[in-house]
Backbone as a printed PyTorch tensor [residue, N CA C, xyz], in Angstrom:
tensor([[[ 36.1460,  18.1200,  14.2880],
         [ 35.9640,  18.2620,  12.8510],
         [ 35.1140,  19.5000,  12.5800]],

        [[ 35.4980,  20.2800,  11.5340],
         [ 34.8530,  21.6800,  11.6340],
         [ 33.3070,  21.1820,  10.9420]],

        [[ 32.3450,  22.1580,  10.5600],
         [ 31.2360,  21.8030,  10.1530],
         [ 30.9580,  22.5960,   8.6960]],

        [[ 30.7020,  21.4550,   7.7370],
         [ 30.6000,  21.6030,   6.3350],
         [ 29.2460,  22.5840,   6.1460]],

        [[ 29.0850,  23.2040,   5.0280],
         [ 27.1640,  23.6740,   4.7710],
         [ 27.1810,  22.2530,   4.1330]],

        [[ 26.1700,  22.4440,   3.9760],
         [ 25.2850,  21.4220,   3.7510],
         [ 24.6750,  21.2020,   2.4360]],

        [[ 24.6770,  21.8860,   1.5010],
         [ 24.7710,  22.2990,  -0.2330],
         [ 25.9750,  22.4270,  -0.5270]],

        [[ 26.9340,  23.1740,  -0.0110],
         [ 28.3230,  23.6200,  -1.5280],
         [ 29.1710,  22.7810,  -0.5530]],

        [[ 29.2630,  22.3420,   0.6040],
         [ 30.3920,  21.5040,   1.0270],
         [ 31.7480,  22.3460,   1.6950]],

        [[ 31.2890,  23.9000,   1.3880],
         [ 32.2600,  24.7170,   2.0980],
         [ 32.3500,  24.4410,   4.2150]],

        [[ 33.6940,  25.2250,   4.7180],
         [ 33.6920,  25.3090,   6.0200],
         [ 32.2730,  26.3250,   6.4140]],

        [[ 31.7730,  26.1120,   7.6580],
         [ 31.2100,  27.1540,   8.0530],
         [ 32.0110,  27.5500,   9.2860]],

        [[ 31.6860,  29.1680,   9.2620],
         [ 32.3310,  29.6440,  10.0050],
         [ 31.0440,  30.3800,  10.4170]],

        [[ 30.4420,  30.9960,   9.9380],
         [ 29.2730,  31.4900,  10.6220],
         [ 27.5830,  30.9360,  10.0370]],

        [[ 27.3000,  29.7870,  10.8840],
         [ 26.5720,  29.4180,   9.8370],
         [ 24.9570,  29.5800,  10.3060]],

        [[ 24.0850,  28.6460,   9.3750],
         [ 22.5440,  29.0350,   9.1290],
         [ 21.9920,  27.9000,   9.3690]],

        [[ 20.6770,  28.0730,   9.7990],
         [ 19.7070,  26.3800,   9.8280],
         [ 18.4950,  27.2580,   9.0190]],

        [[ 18.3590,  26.8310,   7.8430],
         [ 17.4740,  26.7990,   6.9840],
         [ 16.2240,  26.0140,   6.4720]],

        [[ 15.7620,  26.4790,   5.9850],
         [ 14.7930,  24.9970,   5.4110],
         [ 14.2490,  25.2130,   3.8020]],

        [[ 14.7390,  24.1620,   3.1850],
         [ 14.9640,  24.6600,   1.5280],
         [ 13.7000,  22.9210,   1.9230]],

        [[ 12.2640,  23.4230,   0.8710],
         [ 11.2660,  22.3820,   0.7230],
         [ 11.1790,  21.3490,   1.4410]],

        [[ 10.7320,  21.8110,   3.0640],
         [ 10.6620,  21.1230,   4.5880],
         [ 11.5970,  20.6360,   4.7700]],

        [[ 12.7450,  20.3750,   4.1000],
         [ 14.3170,  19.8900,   5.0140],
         [ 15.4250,  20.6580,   5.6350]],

        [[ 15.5250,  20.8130,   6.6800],
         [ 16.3380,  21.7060,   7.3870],
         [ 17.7040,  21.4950,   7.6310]],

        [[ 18.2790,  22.4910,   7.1230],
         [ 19.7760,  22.1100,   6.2250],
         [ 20.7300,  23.0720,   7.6370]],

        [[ 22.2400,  22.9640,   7.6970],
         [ 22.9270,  23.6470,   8.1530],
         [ 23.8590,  23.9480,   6.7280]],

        [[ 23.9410,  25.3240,   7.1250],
         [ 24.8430,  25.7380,   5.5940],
         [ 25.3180,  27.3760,   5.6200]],

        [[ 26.2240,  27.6190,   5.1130],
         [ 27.0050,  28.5130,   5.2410],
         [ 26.2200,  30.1110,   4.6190]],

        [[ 26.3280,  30.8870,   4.6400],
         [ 26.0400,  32.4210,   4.8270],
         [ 25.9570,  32.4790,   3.0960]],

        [[ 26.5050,  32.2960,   2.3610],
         [ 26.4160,  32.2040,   0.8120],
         [ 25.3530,  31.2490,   0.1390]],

        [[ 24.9820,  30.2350,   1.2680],
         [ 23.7940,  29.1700,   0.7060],
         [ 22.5480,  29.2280,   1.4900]],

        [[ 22.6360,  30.1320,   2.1760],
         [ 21.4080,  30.4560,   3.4320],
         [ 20.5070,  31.2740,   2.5290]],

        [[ 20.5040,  32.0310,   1.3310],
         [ 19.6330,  32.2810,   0.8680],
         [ 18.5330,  31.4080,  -0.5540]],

        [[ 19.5420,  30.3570,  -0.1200],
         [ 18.0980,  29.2430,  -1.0470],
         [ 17.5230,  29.1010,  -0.3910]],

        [[ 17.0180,  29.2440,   0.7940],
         [ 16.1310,  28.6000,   1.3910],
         [ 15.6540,  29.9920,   2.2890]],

        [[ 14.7770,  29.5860,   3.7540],
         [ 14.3020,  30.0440,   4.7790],
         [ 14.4680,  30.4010,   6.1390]],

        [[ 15.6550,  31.4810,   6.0900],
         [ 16.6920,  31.3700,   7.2990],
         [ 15.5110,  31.1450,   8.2550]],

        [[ 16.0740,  30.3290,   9.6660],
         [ 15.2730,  30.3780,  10.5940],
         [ 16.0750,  31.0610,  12.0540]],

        [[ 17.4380,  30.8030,  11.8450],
         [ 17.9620,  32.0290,  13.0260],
         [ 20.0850,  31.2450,  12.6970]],

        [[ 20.4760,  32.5630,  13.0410],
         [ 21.2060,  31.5620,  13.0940],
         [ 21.7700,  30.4760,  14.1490]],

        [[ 23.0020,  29.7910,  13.9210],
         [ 23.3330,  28.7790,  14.5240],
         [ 24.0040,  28.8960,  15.6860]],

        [[ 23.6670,  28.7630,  16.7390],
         [ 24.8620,  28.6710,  18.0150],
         [ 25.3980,  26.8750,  18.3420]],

        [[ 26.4960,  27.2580,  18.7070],
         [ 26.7520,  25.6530,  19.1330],
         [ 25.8730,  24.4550,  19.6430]],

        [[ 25.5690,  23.2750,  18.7260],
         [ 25.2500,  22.0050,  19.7140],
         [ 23.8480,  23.1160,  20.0190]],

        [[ 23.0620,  23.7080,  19.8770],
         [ 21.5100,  24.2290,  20.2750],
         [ 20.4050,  23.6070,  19.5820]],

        [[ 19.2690,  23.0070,  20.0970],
         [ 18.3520,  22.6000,  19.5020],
         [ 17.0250,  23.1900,  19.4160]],

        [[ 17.3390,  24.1780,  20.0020],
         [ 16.1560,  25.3090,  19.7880],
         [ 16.5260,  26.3860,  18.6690]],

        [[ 15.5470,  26.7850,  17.8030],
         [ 15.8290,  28.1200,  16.9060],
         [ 14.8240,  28.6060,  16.9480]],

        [[ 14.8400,  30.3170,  16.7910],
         [ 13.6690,  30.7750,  16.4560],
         [ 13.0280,  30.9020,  14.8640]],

        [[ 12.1500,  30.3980,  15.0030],
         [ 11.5960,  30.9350,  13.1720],
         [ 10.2130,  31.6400,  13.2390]],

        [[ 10.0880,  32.6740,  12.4510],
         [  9.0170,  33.3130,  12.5270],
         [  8.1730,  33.5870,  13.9830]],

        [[  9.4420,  33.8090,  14.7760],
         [  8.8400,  33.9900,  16.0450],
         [  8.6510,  33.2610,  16.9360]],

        [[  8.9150,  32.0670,  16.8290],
         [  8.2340,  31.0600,  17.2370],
         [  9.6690,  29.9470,  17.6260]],

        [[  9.4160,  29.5700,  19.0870],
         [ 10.5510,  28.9240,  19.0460],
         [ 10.5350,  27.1630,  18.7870]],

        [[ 11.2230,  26.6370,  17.8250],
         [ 11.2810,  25.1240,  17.3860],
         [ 12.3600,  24.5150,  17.6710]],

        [[ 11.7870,  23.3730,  18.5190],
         [ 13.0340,  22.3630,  18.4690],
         [ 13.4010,  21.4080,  17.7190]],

        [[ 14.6960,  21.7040,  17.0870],
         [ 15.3560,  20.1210,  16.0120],
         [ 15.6210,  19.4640,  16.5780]],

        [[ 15.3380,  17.8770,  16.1950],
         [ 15.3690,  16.3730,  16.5310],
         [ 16.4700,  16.2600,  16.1850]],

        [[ 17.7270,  15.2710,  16.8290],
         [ 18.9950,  15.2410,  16.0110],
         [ 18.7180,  13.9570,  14.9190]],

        [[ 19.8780,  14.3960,  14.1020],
         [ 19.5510,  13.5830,  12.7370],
         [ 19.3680,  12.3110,  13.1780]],

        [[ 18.6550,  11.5340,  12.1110],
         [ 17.8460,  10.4040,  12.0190],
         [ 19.6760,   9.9220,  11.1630]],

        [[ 19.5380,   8.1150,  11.8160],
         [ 21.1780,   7.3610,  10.9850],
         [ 20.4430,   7.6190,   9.4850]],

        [[ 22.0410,   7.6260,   8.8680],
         [ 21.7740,   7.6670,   7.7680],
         [ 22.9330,   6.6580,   7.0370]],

        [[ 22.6090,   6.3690,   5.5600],
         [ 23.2030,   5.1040,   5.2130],
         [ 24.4520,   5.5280,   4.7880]],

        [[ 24.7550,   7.0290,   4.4810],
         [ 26.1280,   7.3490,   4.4710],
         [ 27.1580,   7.3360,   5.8540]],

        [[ 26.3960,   7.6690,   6.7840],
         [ 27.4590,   7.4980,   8.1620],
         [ 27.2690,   5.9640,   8.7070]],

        [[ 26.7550,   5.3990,   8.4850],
         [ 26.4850,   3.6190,   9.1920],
         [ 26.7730,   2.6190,   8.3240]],

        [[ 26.6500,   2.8390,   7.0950],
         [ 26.8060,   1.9870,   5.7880],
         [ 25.7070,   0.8360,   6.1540]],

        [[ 24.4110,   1.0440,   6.8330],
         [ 23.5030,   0.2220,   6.9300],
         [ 22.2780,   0.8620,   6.4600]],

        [[ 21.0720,  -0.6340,   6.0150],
         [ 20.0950,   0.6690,   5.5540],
         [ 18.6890,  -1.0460,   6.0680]],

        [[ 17.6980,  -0.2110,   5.9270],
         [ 16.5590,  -1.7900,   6.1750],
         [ 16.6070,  -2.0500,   5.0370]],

        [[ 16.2880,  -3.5250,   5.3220],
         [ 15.8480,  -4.5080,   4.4400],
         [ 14.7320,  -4.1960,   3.3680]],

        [[ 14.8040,  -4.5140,   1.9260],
         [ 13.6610,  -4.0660,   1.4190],
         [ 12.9000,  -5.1030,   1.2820]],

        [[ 12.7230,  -6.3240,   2.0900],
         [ 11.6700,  -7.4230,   2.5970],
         [ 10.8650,  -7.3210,   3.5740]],

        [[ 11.3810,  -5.6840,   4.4580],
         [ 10.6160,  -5.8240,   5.7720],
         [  9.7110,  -6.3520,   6.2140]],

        [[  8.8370,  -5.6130,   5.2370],
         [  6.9340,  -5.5170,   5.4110],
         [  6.7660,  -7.0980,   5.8210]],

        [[  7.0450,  -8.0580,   4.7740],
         [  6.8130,  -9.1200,   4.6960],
         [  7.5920, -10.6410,   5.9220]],

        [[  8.7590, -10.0160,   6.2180],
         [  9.3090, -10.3970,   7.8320],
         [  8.5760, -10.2880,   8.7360]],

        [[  8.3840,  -9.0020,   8.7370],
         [  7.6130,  -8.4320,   9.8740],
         [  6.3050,  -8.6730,   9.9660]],

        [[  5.4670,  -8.9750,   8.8780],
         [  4.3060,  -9.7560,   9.3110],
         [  4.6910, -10.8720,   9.2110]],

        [[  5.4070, -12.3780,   8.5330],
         [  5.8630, -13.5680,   8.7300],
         [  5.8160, -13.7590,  10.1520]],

        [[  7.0640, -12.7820,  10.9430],
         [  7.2860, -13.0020,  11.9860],
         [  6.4580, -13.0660,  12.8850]],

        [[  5.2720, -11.9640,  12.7840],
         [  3.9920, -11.8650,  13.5340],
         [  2.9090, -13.0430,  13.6080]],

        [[  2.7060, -12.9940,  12.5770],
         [  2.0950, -14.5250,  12.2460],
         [  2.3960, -15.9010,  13.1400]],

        [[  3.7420, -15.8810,  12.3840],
         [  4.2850, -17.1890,  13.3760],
         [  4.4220, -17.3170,  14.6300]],

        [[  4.4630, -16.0740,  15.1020],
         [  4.3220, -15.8650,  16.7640],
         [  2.7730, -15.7800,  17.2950]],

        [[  1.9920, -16.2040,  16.4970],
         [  0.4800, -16.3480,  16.9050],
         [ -0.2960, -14.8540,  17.1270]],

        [[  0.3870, -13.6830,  16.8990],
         [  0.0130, -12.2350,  17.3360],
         [ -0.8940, -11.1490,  16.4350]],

        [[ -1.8970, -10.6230,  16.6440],
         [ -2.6520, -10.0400,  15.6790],
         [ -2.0380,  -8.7340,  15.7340]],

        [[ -2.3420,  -7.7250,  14.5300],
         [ -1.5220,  -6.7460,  14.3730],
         [ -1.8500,  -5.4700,  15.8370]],

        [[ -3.0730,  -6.0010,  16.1830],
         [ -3.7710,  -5.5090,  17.2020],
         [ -3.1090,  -5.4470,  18.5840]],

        [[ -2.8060,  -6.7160,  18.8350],
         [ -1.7790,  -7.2850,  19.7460],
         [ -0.6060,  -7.1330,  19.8020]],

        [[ -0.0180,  -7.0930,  18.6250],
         [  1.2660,  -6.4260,  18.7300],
         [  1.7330,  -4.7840,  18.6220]],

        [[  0.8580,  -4.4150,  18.1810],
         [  0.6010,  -2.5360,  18.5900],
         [  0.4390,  -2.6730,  20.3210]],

        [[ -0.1830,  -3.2130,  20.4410],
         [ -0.5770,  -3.0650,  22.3120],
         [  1.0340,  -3.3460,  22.8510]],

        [[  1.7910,  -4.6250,  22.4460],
         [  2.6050,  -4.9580,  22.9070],
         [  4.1830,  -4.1740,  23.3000]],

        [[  4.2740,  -3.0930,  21.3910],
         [  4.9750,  -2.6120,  21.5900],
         [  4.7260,  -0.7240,  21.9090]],

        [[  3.6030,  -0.7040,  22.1290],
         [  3.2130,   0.4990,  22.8940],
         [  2.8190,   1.2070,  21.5040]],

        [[  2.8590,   0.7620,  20.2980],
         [  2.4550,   1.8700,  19.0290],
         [  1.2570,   1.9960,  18.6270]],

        [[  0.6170,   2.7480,  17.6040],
         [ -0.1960,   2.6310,  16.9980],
         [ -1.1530,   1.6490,  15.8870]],

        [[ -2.2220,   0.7550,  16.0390],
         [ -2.6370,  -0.4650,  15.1430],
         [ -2.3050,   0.3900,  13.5420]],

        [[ -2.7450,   1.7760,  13.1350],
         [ -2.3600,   2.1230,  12.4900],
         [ -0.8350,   1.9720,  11.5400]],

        [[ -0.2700,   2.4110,  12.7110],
         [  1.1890,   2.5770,  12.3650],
         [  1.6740,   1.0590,  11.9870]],

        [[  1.2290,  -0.6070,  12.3600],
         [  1.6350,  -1.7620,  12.0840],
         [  0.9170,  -1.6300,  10.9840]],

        [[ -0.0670,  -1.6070,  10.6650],
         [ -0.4620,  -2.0040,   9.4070],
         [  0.1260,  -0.9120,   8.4460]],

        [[  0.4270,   0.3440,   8.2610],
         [  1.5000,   1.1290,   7.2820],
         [  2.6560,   0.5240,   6.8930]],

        [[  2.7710,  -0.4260,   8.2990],
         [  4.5930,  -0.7370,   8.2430],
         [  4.1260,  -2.4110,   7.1280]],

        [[  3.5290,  -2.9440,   7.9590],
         [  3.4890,  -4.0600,   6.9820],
         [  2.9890,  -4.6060,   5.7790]],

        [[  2.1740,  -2.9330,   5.0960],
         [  1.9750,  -3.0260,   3.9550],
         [  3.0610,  -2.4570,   3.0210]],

        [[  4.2470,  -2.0480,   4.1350],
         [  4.9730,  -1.5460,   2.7000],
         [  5.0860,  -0.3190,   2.9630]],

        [[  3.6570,   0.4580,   2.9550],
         [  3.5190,   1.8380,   3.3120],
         [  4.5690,   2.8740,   3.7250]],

        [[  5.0210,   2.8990,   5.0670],
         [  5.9100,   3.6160,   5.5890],
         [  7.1650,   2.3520,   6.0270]],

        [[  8.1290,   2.6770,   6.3610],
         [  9.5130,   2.1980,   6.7830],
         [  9.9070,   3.1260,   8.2380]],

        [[  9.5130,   1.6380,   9.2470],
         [  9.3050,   2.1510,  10.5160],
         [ 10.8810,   2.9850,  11.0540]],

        [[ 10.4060,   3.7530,  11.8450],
         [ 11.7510,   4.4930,  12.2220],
         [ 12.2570,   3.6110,  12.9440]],

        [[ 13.9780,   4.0260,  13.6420],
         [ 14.8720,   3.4770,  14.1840],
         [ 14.2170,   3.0950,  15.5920]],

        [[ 13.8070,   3.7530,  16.5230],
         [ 13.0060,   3.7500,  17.6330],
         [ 11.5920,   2.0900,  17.8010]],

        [[ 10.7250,   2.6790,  16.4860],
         [ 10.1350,   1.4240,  16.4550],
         [ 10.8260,   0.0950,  15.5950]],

        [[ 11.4210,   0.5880,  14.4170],
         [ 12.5690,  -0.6130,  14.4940],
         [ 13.1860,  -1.7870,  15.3810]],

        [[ 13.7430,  -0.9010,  16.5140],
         [ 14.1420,  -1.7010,  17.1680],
         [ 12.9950,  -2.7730,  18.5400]],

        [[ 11.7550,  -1.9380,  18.1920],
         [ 10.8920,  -2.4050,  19.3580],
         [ 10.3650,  -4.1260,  18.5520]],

        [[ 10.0160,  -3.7500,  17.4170],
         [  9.4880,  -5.1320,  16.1410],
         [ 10.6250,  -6.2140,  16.5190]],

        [[ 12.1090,  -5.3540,  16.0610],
         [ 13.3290,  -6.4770,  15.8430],
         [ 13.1790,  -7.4080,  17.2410]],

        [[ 12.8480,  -6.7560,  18.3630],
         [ 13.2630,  -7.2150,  19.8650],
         [ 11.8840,  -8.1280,  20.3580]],

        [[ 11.0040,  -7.5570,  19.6580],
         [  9.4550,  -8.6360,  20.2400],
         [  9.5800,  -9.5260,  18.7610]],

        [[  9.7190,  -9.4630,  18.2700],
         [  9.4480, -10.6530,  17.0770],
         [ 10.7290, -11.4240,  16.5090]],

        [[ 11.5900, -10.9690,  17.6300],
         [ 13.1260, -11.6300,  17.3560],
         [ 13.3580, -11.6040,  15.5930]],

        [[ 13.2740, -10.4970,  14.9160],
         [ 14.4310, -10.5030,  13.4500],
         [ 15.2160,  -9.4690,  13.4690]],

        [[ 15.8710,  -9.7170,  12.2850],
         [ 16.8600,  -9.0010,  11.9520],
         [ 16.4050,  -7.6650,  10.8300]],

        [[ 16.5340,  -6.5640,  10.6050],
         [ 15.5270,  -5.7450,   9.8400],
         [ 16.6790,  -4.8800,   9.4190]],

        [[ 17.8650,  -4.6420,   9.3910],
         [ 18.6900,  -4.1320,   8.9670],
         [ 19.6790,  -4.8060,   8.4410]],

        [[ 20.1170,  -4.4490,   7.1130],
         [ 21.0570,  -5.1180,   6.8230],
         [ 22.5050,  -3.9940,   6.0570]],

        [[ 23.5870,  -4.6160,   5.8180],
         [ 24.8190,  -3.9210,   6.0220],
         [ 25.1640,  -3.7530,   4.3290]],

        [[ 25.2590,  -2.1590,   4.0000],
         [ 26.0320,  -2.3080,   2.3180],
         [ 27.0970,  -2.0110,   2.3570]],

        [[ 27.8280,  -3.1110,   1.5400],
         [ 29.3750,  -2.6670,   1.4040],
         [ 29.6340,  -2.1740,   0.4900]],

        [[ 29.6110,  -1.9600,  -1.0690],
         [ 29.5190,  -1.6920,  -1.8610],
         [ 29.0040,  -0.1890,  -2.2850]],

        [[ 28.9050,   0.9950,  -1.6370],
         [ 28.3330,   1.6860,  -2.0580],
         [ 29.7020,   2.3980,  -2.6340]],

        [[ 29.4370,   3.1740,  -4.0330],
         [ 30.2350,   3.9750,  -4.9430],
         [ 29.6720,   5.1590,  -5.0020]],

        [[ 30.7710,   6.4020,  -4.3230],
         [ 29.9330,   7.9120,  -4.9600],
         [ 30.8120,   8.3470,  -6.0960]],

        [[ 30.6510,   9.3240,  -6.7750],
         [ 31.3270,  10.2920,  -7.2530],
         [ 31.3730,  11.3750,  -6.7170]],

        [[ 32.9820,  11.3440,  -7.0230],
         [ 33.1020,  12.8730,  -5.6660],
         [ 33.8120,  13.5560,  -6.8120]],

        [[ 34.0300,  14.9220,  -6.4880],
         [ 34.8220,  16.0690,  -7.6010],
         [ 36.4360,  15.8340,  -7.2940]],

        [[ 37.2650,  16.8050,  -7.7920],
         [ 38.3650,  16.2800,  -7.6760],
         [ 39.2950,  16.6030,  -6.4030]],

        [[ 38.1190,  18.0030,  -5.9510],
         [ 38.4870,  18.7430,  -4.9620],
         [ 38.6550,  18.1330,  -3.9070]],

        [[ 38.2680,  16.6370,  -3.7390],
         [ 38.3790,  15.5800,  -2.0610],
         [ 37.4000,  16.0820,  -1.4770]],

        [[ 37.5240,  15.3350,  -0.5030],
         [ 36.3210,  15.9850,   1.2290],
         [ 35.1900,  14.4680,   0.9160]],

        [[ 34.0840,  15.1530,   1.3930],
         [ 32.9950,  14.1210,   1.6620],
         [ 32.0650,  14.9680,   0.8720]],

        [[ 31.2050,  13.6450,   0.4740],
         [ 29.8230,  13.7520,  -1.0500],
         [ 29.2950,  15.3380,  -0.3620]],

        [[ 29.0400,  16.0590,  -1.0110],
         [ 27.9810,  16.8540,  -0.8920],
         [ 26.6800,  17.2930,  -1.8480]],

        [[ 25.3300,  18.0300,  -1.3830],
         [ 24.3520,  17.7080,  -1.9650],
         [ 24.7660,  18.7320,  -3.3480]],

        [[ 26.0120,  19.4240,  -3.1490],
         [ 26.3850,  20.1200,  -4.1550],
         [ 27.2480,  19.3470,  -5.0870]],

        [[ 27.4350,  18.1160,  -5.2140],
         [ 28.0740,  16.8400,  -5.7000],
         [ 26.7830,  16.4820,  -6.5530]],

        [[ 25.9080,  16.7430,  -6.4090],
         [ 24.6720,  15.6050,  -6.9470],
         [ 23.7960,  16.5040,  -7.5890]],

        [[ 23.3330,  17.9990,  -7.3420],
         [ 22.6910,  18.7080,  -8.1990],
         [ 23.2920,  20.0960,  -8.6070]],

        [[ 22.7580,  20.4600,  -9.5220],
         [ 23.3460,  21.9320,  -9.9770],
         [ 21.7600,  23.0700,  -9.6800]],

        [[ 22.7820,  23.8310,  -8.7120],
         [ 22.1940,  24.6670,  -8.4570],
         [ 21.0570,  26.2730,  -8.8770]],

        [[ 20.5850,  26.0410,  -9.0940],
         [ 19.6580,  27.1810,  -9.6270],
         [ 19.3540,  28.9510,  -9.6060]],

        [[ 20.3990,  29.8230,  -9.6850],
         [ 20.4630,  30.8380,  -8.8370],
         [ 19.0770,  32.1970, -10.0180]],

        [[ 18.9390,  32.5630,  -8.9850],
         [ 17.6660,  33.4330,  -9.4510],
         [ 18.1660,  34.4070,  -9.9490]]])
């Protein structure tokens, strides 16, 4: 499958890894100047240079458009239930699953929404379920076909 930019939804053929307000976009040679070229793109590479400096990209984090899954918005409150009932202090269960006491208490106030990684460490020591499945999601797409793009959802600003 060829590779879309990442704003107008065009093919790229020669494309850019940018970063338009800390999110680092792939996008085509016509949309590489909203943002902060950082080099361009060679195949499948997770290194770029920016400002000299060489950075490695993490590959994308799931998202609820490619999985049609998203967490629960009860977590916080599972996830300490579950703790609880398993006799475990938040203390104890940071030790258990190798994280930060910090990082449990963010998660179970609500605070942050633990990543996929610790996700799955909570789901597996406290036996729940923390993801759940949407079927129902509706976009509006243009008439042109293809898949949503972020050029589907805002209008662009040109200087």
């Amino acid at each position: 499958m060829p590779k879309t930019c990442e704003i107008c939804g065009r093919e790229i053929e020669k494309g850019y890894r940018i970063l338009v307000e800390g999110a680092e976009l792939e996008v085509c040679g016509r949309c590489a100047e909203l943002g902060t070229k950082m080099k361009e793109m060679k195949e499948e590479s997770t290194t770029y240079e920016y400002k000299g400096r060489l950075i490695k990209i993490h590959p994308k984090k799931r998202d609820i458009l490619d999985t049609g899954e998203e967490i629960r918005e009860d977590y916080a409150e599972v996830i300490r239930g579950a703790r609880e009932a398993k006799g475990l202090t938040q203390d104890k269960l940071a030790e258990i699953i190798n994280e930060k006491l910090s990082l449990i208490k963010k998660i179970e106030r609500g605070e942050i929404i633990p990543e996929d990684k610790v996700r799955k460490k909570l789901e597996r020591e406290l036996d729940v379920k923390l993801i759940t499945h949407v079927s129902n999601v509706e976009w509006k797409k243009e008439e042109r076909g293809g898949e949503l793009t972020l050029g589907d959802i805002v209008k662009i600003k040109r200087k």
